[in-house]
DRENVO-35474 format. One record per residue (C-alpha): x, y, z. Coordinates in steps of 0.02 Angstrom, whole numbers, padded with zeros to 5 digits, always signed. Layout:
! residues N
XYZ/...
This chain:
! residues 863
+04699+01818+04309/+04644+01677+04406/+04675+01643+04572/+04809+01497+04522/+04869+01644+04415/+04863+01764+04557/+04966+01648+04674/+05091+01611+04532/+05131+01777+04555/+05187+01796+04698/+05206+01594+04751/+05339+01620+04882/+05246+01728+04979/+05078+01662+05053/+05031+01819+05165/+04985+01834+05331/+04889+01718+05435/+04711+01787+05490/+04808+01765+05672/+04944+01891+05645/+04859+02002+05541/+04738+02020+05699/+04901+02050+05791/+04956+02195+05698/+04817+02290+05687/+04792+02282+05885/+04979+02343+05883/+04973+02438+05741/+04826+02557+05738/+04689+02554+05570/+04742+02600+05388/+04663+02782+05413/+04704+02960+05389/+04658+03053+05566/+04545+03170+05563/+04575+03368+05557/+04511+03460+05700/+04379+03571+05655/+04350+03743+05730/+04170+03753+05801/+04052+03841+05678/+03990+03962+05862/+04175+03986+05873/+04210+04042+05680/+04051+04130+05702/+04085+04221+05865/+04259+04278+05771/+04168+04392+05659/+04096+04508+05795/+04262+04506+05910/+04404+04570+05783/+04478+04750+05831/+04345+04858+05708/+04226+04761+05775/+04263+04779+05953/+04285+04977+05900/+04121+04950+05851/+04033+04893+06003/+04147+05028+06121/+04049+05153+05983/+03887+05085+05996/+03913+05079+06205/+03961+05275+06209/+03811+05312+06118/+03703+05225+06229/+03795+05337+06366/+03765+05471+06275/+03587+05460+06269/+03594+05437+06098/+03472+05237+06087/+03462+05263+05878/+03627+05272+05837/+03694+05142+05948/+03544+05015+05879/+03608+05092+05690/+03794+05042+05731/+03730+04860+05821/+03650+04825+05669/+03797+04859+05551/+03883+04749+05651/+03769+04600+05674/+03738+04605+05454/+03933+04621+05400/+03971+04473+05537/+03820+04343+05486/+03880+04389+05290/+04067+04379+05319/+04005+04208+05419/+03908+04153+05268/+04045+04183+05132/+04192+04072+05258/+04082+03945+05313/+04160+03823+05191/+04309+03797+05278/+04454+03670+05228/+04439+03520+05228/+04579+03439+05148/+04627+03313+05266/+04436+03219+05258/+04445+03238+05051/+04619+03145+05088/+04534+03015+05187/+04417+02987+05056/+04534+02941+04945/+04577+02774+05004/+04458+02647+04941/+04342+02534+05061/+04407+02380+04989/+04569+02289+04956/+04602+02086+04907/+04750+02020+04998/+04804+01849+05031/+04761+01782+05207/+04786+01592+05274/+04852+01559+05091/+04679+01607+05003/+04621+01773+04906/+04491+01895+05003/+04422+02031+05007/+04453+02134+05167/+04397+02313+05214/+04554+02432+05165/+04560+02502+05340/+04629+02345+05412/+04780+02312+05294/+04921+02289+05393/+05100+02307+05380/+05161+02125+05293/+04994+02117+05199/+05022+02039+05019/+04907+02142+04922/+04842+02096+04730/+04828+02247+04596/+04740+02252+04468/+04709+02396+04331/+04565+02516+04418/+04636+02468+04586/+04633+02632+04700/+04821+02591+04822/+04773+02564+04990/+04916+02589+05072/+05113+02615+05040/+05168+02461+04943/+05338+02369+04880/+05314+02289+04711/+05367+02106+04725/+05293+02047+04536/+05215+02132+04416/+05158+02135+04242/+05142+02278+04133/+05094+02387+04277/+05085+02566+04268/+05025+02682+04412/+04969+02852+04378/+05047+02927+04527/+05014+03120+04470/+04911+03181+04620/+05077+03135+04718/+05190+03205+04597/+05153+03305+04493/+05203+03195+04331/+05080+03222+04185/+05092+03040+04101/+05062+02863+04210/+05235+02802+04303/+05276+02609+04253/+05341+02505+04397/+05427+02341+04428/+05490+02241+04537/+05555+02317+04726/+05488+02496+04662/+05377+02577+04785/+05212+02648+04777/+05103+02769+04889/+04936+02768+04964/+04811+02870+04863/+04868+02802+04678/+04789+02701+04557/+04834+02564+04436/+04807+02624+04253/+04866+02444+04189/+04953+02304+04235/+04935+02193+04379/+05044+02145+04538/+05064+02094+04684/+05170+02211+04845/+05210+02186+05007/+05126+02337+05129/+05269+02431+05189/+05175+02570+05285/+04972+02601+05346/+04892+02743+05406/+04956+02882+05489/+05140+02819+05413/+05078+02827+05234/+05140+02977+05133/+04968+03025+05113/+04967+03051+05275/+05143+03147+05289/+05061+03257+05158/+04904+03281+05282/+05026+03335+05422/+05083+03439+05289/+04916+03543+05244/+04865+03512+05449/+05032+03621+05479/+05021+03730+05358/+04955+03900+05413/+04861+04044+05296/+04957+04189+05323/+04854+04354+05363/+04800+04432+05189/+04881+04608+05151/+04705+04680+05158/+04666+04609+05319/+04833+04693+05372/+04792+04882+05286/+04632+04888+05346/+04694+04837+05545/+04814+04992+05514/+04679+05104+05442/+04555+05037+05581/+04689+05084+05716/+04755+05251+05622/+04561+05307+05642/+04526+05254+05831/+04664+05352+05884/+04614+05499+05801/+04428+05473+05847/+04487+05448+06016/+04598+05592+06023/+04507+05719+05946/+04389+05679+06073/+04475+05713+06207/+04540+05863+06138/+04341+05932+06122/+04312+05871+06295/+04462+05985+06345/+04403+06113+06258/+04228+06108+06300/+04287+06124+06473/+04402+06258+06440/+04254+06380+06374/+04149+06320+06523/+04043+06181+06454/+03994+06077+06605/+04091+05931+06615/+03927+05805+06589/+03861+05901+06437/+04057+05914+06393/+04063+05711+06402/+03899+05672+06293/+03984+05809+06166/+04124+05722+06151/+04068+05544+06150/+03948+05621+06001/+04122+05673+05907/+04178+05530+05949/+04080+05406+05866/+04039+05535+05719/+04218+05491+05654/+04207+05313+05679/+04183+05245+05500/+04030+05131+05533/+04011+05098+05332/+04201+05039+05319/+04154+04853+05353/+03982+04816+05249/+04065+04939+05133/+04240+04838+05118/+04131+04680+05129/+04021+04721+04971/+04165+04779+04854/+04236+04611+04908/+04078+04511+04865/+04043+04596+04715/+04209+04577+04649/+04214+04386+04707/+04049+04381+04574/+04136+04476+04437/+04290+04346+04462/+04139+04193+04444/+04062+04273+04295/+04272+04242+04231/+04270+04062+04301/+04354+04091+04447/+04261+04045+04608/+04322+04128+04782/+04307+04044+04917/+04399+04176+05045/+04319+04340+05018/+04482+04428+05057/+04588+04317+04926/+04470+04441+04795/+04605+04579+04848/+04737+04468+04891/+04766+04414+04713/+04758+04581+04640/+04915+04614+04768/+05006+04463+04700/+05180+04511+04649/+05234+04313+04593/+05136+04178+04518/+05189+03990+04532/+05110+03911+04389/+05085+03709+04352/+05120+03664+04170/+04979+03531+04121/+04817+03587+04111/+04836+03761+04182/+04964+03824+04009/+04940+03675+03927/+04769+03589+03875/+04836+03432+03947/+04809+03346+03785/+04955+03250+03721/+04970+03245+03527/+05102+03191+03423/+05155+03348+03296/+05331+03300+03231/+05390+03141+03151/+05567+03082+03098/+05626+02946+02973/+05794+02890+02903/+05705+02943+02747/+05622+03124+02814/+05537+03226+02929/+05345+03258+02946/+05251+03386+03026/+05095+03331+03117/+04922+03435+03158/+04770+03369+03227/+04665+03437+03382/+04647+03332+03547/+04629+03151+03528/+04544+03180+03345/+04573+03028+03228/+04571+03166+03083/+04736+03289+03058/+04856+03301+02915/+05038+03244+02890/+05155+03346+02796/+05302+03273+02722/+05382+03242+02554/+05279+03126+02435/+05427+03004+02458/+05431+03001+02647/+05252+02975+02678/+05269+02769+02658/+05401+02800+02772/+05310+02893+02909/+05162+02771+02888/+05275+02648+02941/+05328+02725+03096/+05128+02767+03145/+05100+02592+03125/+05253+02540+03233/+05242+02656+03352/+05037+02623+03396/+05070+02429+03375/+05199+02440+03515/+05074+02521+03629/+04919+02458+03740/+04843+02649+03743/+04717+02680+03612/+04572+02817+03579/+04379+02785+03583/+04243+02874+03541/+04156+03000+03700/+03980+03064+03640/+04046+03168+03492/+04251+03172+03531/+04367+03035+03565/+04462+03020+03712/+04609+02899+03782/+04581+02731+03843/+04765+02699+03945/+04926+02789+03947/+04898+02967+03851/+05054+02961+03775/+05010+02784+03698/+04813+02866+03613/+04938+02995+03569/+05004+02874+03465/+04857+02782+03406/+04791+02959+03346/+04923+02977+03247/+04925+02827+03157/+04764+02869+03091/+04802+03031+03050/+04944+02973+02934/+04811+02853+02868/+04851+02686+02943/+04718+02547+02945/+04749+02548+03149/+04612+02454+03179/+04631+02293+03051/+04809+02283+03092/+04763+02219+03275/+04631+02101+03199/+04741+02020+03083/+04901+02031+03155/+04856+02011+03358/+05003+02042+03486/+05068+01898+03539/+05200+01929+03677/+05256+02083+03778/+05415+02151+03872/+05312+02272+03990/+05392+02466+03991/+05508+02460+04144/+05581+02627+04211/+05768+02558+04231/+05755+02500+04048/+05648+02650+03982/+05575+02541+03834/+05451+02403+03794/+05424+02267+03664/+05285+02180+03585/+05271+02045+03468/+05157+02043+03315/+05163+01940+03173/+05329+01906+03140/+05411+02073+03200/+05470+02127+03375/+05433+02296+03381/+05521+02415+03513/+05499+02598+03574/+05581+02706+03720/+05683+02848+03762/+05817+02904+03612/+05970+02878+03727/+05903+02679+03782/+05884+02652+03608/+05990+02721+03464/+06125+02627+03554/+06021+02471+03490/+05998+02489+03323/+06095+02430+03163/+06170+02578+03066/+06291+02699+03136/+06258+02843+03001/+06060+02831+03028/+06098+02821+03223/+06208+02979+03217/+06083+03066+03124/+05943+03010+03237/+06028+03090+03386/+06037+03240+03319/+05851+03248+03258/+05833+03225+03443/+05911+03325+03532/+05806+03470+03391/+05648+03390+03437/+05705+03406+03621/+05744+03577+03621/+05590+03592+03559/+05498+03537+03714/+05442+03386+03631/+05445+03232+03722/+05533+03129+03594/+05491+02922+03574/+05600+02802+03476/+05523+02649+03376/+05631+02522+03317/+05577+02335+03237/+05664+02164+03215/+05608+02009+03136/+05546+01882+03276/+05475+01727+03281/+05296+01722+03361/+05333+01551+03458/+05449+01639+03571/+05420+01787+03701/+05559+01902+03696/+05667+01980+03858/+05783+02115+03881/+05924+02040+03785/+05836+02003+03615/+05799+02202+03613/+05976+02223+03500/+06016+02233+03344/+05849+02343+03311/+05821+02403+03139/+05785+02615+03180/+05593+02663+03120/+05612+02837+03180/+05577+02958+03304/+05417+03048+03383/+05407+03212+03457/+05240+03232+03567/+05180+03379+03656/+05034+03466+03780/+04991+03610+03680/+04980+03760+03754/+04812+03859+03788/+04786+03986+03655/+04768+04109+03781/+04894+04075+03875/+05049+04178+03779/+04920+04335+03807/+04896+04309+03986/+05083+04273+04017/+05122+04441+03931/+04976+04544+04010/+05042+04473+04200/+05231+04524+04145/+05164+04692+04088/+05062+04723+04265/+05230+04700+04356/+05183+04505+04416/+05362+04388+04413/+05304+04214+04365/+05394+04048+04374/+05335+03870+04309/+05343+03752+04462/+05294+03570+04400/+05339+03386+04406/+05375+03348+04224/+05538+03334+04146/+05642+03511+04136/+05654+03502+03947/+05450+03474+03914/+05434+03604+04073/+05556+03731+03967/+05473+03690+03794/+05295+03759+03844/+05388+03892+03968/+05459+03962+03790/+05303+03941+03688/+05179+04041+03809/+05338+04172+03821/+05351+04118+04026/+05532+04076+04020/+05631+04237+03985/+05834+04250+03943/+05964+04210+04081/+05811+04137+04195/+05889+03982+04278/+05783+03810+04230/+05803+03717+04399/+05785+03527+04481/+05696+03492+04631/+05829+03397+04704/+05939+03541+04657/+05861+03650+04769/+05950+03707+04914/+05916+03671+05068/+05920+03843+05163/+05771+03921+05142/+05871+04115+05121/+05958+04036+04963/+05814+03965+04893/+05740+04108+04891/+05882+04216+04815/+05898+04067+04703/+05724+04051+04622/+05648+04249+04654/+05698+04280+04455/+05536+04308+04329/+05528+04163+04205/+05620+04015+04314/+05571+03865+04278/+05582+03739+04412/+05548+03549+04359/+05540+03367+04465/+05474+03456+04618/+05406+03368+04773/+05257+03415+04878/+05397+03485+05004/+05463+03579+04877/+05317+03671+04836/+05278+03723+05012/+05469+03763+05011/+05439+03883+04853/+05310+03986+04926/+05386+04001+05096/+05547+04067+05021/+05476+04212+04895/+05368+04266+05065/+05517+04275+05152/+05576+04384+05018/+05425+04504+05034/+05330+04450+04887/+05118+04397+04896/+05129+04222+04806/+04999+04130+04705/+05018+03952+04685/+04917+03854+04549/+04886+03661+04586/+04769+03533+04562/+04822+03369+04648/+04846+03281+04822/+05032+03328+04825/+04987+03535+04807/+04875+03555+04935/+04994+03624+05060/+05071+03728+04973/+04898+03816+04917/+04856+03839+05095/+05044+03922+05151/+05028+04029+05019/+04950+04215+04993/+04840+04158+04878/+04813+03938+04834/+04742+03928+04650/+04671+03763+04626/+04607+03668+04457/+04425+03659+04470/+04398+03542+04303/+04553+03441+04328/+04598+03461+04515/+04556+03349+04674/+04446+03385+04817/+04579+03416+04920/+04674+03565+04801/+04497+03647+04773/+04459+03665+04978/+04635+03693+05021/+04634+03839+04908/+04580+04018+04896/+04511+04036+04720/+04460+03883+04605/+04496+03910+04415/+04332+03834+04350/+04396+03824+04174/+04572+03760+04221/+04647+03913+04104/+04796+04027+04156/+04718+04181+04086/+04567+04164+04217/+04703+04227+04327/+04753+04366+04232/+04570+04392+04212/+04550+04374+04431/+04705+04473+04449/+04626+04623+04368/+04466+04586+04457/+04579+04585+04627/+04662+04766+04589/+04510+04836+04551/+04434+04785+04719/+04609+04855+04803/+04575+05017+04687/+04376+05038+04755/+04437+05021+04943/+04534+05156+04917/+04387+05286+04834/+04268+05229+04990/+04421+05288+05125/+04464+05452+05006/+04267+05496+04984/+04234+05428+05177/+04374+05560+05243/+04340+05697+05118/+04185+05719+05212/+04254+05675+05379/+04351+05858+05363/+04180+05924+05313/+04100+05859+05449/+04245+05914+05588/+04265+06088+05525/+04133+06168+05607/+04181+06111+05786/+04375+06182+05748/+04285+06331+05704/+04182+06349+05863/+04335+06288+05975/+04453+06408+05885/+04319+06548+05928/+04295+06494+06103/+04104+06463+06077/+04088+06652+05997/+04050+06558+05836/+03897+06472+05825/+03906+06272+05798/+03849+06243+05602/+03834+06055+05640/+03759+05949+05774/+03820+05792+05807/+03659+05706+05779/+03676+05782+05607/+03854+05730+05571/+03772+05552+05626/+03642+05554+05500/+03757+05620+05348/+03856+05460+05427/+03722+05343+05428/+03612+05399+05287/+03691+05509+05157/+03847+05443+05157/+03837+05251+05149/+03753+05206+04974/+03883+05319+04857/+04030+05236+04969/+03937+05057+04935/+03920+05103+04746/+04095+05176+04735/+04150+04992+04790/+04060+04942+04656/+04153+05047+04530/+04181+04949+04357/+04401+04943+04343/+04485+05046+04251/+04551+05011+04077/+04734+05030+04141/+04709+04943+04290/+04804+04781+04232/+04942+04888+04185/+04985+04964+04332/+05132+04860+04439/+05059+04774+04605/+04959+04847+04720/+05102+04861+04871/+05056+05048+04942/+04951+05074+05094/+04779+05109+05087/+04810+05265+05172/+04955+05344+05083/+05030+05533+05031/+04950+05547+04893/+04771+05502+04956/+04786+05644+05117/+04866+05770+04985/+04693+05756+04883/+04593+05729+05059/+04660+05872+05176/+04737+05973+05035/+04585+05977+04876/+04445+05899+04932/+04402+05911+05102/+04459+06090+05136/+04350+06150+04981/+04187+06057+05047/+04210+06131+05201/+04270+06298+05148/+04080+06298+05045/+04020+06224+05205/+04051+06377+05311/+04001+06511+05172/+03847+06433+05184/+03806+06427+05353/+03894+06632+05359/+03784+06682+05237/+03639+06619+05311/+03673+06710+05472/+03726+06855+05388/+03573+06865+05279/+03467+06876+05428/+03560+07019+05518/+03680+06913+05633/+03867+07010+05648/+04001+06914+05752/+03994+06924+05927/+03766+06951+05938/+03677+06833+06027/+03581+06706+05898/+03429+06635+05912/+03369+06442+05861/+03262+06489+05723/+03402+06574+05646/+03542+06435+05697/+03448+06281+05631/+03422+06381+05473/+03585+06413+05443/+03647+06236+05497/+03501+06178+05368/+03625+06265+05257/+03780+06190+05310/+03707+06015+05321/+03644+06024+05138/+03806+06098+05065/+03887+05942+05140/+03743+05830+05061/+03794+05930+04887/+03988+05931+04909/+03945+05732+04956/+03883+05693+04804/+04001+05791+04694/+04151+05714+04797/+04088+05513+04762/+04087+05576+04557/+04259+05629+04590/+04331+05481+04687/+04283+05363+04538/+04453+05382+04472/+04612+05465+04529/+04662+05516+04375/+04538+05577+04256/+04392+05686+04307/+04227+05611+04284/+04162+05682+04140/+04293+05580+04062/+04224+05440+04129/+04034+05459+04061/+03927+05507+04217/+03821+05358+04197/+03951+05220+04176/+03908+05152+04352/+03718+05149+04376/+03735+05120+04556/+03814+05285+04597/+03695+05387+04500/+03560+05279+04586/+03638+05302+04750/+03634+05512+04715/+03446+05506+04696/+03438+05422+04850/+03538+05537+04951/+03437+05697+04849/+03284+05612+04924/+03345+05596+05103/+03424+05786+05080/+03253+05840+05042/+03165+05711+05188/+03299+05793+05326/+03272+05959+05273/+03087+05995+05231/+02980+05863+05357/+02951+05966+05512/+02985+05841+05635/+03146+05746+05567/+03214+05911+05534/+03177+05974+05713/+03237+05815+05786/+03397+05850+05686/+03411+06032+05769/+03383+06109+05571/+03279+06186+05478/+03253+06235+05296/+03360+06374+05225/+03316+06525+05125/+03333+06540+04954/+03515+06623+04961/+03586+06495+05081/+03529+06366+04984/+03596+06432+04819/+03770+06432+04914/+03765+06261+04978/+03728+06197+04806/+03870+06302+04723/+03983+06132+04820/+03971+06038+04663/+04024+06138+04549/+04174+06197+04685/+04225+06000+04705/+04235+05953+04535/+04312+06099+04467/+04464+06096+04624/+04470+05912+04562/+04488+05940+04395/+04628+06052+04442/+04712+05938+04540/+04712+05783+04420/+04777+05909+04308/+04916+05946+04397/+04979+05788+04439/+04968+05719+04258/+05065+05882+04209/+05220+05827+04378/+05211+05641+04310/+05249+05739+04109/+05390+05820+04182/
């Protein structure tokens, strides 16, 4: 337009004079977003070494400098200082949705000012600005339409709507949209912190991440432990006083029991599984960006999925076709010029016809990307344009020969739009605007109930209709009558083709889902059926439907397969509040401006990472690189799997904490009479160096072929069944070969209860005792691979890092027991041939009381 153009526009309005624009702004602030505050990097930093284990931690690593012990408090330091600085380094990119918001709004925006266009920096618009649009324009602030022409707005990061919103005159628009086409000129209604950006800022600012259910198990296992460490203890020190220990040697034993049940490994070993699991999850296009969302999405128990892109392919094609004279089914992938109509020989001239119409009446076209095509406009309208060359019209010519010369833009209180080419006035809109328009009552009858088929369908369903026009007039709302009908169009977002499997697999693992999106309830419902989401007697439910007490919303929506349409941003952060309310861990998929808060309130924010904004991606937990649903059926799996290998480190971890506490209820049962088979500087090396790489490796454990079809992970970490097979099979037979070993080493060199013993003998014998540990170890991380089936069901070398981790701890076995001086530090020595034959006989003791046990549940479960 030109600037006489421009001012034509909007004639009656001048704008502002330089004067009170100045005026405003003083009064009114700048046209900016405010700024988040930050946590400190020290302070985020300073958080990883002051949480409860890690403050258990440090009270360890104190009592062991008390207790004369420098090497193990430095060990425990260290673990410390590493899991911190990696935890640090995997949460350092915090959110920062409210700066990606402020980037949104563009530097520049022309106004008019004193009665002349100019340009102006878009941080001092001010309230009574008159603001010119133009297609490509980024909105600056929140605007009233005053004129317009042909504009449309794609609105969709606001939302949620798939397809651009057309907008007229006294319709409002918000900050943070863009023109597709058109141009107009609005009156700013709102800058700044008034914007509904900036509501949806306060939004995400306000919106809290709730504590993950991991971080809440392991804070319950962390505390379950302390008070046993602590207590048990005490209980020593009592003891030790009791038999007439002296109360500082008393102390420095108990401190040493002490800290030999604190799990040091737990953290780097909990870290790890999580790390390595966040890199399985990346090698299935999902990207974590919270290491604890890894296990937090395996615990989901209801996913809110979007509709376009995430089960669709966000692609809209037309693939049905109706005409007075037939029907026609359409196929064709993406934007693709090539596809094939099939129809009757006699209704093909027929369905040419409406191609032609239908792209003629459109401004949206395709054009060629590199070795694809892709839309140039409104998707709906290339949509279109495809399809007219699929069905084999000339698309092209027709525009050269026959240019449009006049348009009635699309308005959204008319729901159609005209053009004029050649001689013919052709029309198209929504069914119910138009039937009612066109010559022909049996055709018309007919047409509504093609329809309301292609509508239950899914199908978003387009009229075209044509009258003869003459070309020296321009048409207006009242010449669109007396249409002649051209037929209908039926248009859809295809589904992913992976996204019926990974609907099913999520239903089968026990996961509720629900579609949550902005589009319209029948095209939300369509592609809910096709992918299987929607399920019978599931309600299919409006935004502004949705009541407003949060209890009812909740009892209202917590159904598997709902389908919730025309939702706000507040409705979404609604949603997820509710179903937590009700007890459930929540996903939430999203990908624009409008779903960052409710990624961030809930368990677990899923974000678009092809398709999605900035401000989804770092408001979110996990970004789906690919955009596809089934990445989160893949993640899910990925996420119980993690859950799964947390559990084998605690069940192998206090398997051989009843190993390791046996022989100091033996001695305190036999008031000292019993010799001690294990030192505490031993139980801290099996801690330390025995123990920690099979637990590391065990979090490492591949999942299990029936992991994804298990329901959600909702038991504690710590649960019956894990003490049964801890105090019941495992730890009681590792001990019980434990103490034979150390017996028969004392018995082999002519000890009888109640002599006197003397160290040579001792360390031998505790060289026994610390080496059947070391055995029943190693036999006990083979059998905590799976709680199910023993391991030679698994294959023994099915994870290489456990066997690895075995010829590690054989190496350190043979280091502790056979160099002089470690093994004297340790208060060992080696054992005779005997004793050593004993200790070993642990393995084949653990696995076979294993076996047994596995056995026996599988047989209760039968029954």
């Amino acid at each position: 337009m030109t600037a006489g153009e421009e001012r034509t526009l909007f004639a009656h309005a001048p704008g502002l004079t330089s004067a009170d624009a100045a005026a405003r702004l003083a009064a009114g602030g700048r046209n900016i977003v405010p700024a988040t505050e930050e946590i400190a990097g020290w302070r985020r930093l300073v958080a990883q070494f002051t949480h409860f284990f890690a403050v258990l931690l440090w009270v360890a690593a104190g009592l062991a400098a008390v207790g004369n012990m420098p090497q193990l408090a430095l060990a425990i330091v260290v673990v410390v200082l590493v899991n911190g600085v990696f935890a640090f380094a995997q949460e350092r990119s915090a959110s920062q949705a409210a700066a990606r918001l402020r980037s949104m709004l563009p530097r520049r925006a022309r106004v008019l000012r004193d009665g002349e266009i100019c340009d102006i920096d878009a941080a001092d618009l001010v309230v009574g600005d008159v603001v010119l649009l133009d297609a490509g324009d980024r909105i600056s602030a929140d605007l009233r339409i005053d004129a317009s022409n042909g504009l449309a707005i794609d609105a969709s990061m606001l939302t949620g709507e798939s397809v651009p919103m057309w907008v007229g005159r006294g319709d409002d628009v918000a900050a943070g949209t863009f023109v597709v086409e058109g141009e107009a000129t609005a009156l700013v209604t709102a800058t700044g912190v008034r914007t509904r950006l900036a509501g949806i800022v306060g939004l995400t600012q306000s919106s809290t991440r709730r504590t993950s259910p991991l971080a809440l198990e392991l804070n319950r296992v962390v505390r379950v432990v302390a008070a046993v460490a602590v207590s048990v203890g005490v209980g020593f020190f009592a003891i030790g006083w009791l038999v007439g220990i002296g109360a500082r040697d008393g102390f420095l034993f108990a401190v040493g029991v002490t800290v030999a049940l604190v799990p040091e490994g737990l953290l780097p070993t909990v870290t790890l599984s999580l790390a390595r699991g966040a890199q399985r999850m990346a090698e299935h296009n999902a990207l974590v960006r919270h290491l604890e969302s890894v296990e937090t999405l395996g615990s989901t128990t209801f996913i809110c999925t979007d509709k376009t892109g995430t089960l669709t392919r966000n692609e809209m094609t037309v693939v049905a076709a109706w005409t007075p004279q037939g029907s026609a089914e359409i196929r064709g992938a993406g934007y693709e010029p090539a596809g094939t109509v099939t129809c009757a020989p006699d209704v093909l001239p027929a369905v040419r016809a409406l191609a032609r119409a239908g792209a003629r009446a459109s401004t949206g076209r395709i054009v060629p990307d590199g070795d694809g095509w892709r839309p140039q406009g409104d998707p709906m309208e290339a949509a279109l344009d495809a399809f007219a060359r699929r069905a084999g019209v000339d698309i092209d010519t027709d525009r050269r020969v026959h240019p449009e010369s006049g348009r009635l833009p699309f308005d959204p209180r008319r729901r159609r739009m005209s053009i004029v080419v050649g001689d013919e006035l052709l029309v198209k809109g929504a069914p119910e605007q138009m039937l009612g328009r066109c010559d022909g009552e049996a055709d018309v009858a007919t047409a509504a109930r093609a329809a309301e088929e292609l509508a239950s369908r899914g199908l978003r369903v387009i009229a075209v209709a044509r009258r003869h026009w003459s070309a020296d007039d321009l048409p207006n709302s009242d010449d669109e009558q007396n249409l002649g009908l051209v037929g209908l169009l039926g248009l859809e977002d295809p589904p992913r083709s992976s996204a019926a499997a990974a609907v099913r697999a999520c239903r089968d693992a026990g996961i509720r889902l629900a579609m949550v999106t902005g589009d319209h309830p029948a095209t939300a419902l369509g592609i809910a059926r096709d992918v299987g989401l929607s399920t019978p007697g599931a309600p299919v439910l409006l935004g502004q439907d949705l009541p407003d007490d949060d209890e009812a919303l909740g009892a209202l929506i917590d159904h598997d397969g709902v389908v919730i349409s025309r939702v706000s941003p507040e409705d979404k952060l609604r949603i997820a509040r509710a179903l937590q309310q009700r007890g459930h861990v929540v996903a939430m998929t999203g990908d624009g401006v409008n779903d960052g808060p409710a990624l961030q309130t809930a368990d677990i924010g899923v974000a678009m990472g092809r398709s999605g904004t900035d401000v989804a991606r770092e408001a979110a937990d996990l970004v789906l690189l690919d955009d596809d649903f089934a990445t989160i059926a893949a993640a899910v799996s990925e996420g119980r799997s993690t859950y799964a290998n947390i559990g084998r480190f605690l069940t192998y971890h206090l398997t051989d904490n009843v190993a390791e506490l046996t022989p100091f209820v033996v001695w305190a049962l036999s008031g000292a009479r019993f010799p001690l088979a294990l030192g505490v500087l031993q139980i801290l090396c099996l801690d330390i160096g025995t123990d920690l790489l099979p637990a590391l490796a065990l979090g490492a454990e591949p999942p299990a072929p029936d992991v994804f079809r298990r329901n959600p992970t909702r038991r504690h970490l710590v649960d019956r069944p894990l003490l049964t097979r801890v105090f019941g099979v495992l730890g009681p037979t590792e001990a019980a070969v434990e103490m034979a070993a150390f017996a028969v080493a004392l018995l082999a060199s002519g000890w009888r209860p109640g002599d006197s013993t003397t160290g040579v003998v001792v360390r031998a014998a505790s060289g026994a005792a610390f080496a059947a540990v070391v055995f029943g170890q190693m036999a006990t991380a083979f059998a905590c691979r799976s709680s199910r089936r023993p391991p030679w069901r698994l294959g023994w070398s099915t994870n290489k890092l456990l066997v690895g981790a075995v010829a590690v701890e054989l190496s350190l076995l043979a280091c502790f027991l056979f160099v002089g001086p470690v093994a004297r530090a340790l208060g060992q020595a080696r054992p005779a041939l005997v004793p050593s034959l004993c200790a070993l006989l642990a393995v084949p003791a653990v696995l076979t009381a294993d076996a047994v046990h596995k056995r026996r549940r599988r047989a209760r479960r039968r029954r």
